[in-house]
C-alpha positions, 0 to 999 in steps of 0.5 A: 279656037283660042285667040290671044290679043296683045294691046300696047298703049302708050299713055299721055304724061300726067294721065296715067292715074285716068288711064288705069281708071278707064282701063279698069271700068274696061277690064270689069265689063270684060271679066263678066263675059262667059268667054273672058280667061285673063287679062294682064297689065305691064308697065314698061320699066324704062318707060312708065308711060307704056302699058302693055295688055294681054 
């Protein structure tokens, strides 16, 4: 059984740059689990300050 998580994150102005660098510390843990497939990040054009995780 596959499961897909779709994660929205709307960020604090000014802390974009911290964000990223937690987010990453996050991503890097997870790639390393036997049962990780991919991850990816969008930023929302109209919106710099809202992510989305999937």
């Amino acid at each position: 059984m596959s499961v897909a998580y779709v994660i929205a994150f709307q960020v604090r102005p000014g802390q974009q740059d911290r964000f990223l660098a937690l987010l990453a510390g996050v991503l890097d843990a997870m790639r390393k689990e036997t049962t990780y497939r991919g991850a990816t990040l969008h930023v929302d054009p109209a919106d710099p300050l809202h992510f989305l995780l999937h």
